[in-house]
C-alpha positions as CSV (number, residue, x, y, z in Angstrom):
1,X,235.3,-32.9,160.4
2,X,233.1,-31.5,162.9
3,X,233.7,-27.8,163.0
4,X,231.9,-25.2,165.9
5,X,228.7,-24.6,164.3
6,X,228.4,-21.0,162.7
7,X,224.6,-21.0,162.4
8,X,221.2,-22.2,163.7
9,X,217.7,-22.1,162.5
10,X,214.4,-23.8,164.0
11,X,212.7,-24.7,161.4
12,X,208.8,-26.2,162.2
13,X,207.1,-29.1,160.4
14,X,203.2,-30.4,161.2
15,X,203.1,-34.5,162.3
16,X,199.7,-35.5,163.9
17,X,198.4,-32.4,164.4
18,X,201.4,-31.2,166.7
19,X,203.7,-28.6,165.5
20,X,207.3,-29.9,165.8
21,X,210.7,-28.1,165.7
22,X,212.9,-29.2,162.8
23,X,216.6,-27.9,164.2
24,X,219.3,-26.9,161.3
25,X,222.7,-26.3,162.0
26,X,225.5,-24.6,159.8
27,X,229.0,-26.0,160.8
28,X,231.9,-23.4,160.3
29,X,233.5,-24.6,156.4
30,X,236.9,-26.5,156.9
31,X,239.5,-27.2,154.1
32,X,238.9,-30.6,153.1
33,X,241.2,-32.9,153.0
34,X,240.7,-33.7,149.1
35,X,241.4,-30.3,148.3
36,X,238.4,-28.1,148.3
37,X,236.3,-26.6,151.6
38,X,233.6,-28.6,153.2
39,X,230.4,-27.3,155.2
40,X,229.1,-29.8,157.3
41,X,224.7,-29.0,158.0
42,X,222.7,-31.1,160.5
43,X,219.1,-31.3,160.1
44,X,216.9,-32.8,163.1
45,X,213.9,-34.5,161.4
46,X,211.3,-35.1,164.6
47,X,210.3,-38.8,163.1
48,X,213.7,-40.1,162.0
49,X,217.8,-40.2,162.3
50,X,219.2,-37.0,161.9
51,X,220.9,-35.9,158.5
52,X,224.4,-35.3,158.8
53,X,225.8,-33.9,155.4
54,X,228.7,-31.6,154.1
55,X,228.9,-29.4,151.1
56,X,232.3,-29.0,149.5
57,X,233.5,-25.9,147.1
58,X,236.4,-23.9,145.9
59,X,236.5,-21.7,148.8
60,X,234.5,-21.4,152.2
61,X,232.0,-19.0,150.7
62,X,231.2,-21.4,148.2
63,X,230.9,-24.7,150.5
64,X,228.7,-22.8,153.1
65,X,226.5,-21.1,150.1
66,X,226.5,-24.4,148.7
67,X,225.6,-26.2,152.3
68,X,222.5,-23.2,152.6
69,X,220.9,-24.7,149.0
70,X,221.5,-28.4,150.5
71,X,219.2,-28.0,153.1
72,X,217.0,-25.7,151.0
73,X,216.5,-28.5,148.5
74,X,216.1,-30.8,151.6
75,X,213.1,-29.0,153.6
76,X,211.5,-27.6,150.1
77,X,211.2,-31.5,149.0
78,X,209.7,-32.6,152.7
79,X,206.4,-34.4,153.3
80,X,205.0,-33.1,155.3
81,X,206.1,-29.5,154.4
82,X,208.2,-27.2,156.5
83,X,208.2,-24.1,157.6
84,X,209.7,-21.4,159.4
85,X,207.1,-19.6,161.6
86,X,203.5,-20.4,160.2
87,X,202.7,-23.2,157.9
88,X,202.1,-20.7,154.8
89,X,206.2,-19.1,155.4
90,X,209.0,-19.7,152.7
91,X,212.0,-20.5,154.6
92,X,214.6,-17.8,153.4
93,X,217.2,-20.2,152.0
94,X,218.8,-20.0,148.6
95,X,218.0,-22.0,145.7
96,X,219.2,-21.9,142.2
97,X,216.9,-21.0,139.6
98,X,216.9,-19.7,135.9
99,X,217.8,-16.3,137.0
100,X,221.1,-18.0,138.4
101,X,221.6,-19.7,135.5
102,X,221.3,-16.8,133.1
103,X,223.3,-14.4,135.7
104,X,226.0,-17.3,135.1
105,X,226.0,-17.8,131.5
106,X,225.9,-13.7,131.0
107,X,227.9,-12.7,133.8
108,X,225.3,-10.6,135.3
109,X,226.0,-8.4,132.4
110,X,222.0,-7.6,131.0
């Protein structure tokens, strides 16, 4: 697919002692050619192959939301942890909790 890239944080993750950039990339969504949208995301791990992954939804909103919460679930899950700017930083990215799910199942209605 390979689409311009829409988007680009450096992330930072801790390996020896030496602060490292962890590059993330946003690819602009793309109809897919099964149907849906696709977002392809790149993540630059500084001690291994690059991850090279797409997101597909109903609509480009959806696949690029969807690729965001990829790479959320990605950095939140890595050992060692990373960060934005200082080791104790959340990294501003979406993930789906139990509010989600009880905004879904009520419609946001209270």
């Amino acid at each position: 697919m390979t689409s311009p890239v829409v988007c680009e944080r450096i992330y930072h993750t801790e390996r020896d002692g030496e602060v490292r950039a962890v590059p993330v990339r946003w690819r602009r969504p793309a109809p897919d050619p099964r149907g849906d949208w696709a977002c392809e995301y790149e993540i630059e791990w500084p001690d291994r192959e690059p991850r090279i992954a797409k997101a597909c939804g109903v609509d480009s909103l959806q696949a690029l939301y969807l690729a965001l919460q990829c790479v959320a679930t990605e950095l939140y899950t890595a050992k060692p942890a990373v960060f934005l700017f200082e080791p104790d930083d959340v990294l501003h990215l979406p993930i789906g909790g139990v509010e989600d799910l009880e905004a879904a199942r009520t419609k946001g209605r209270p």
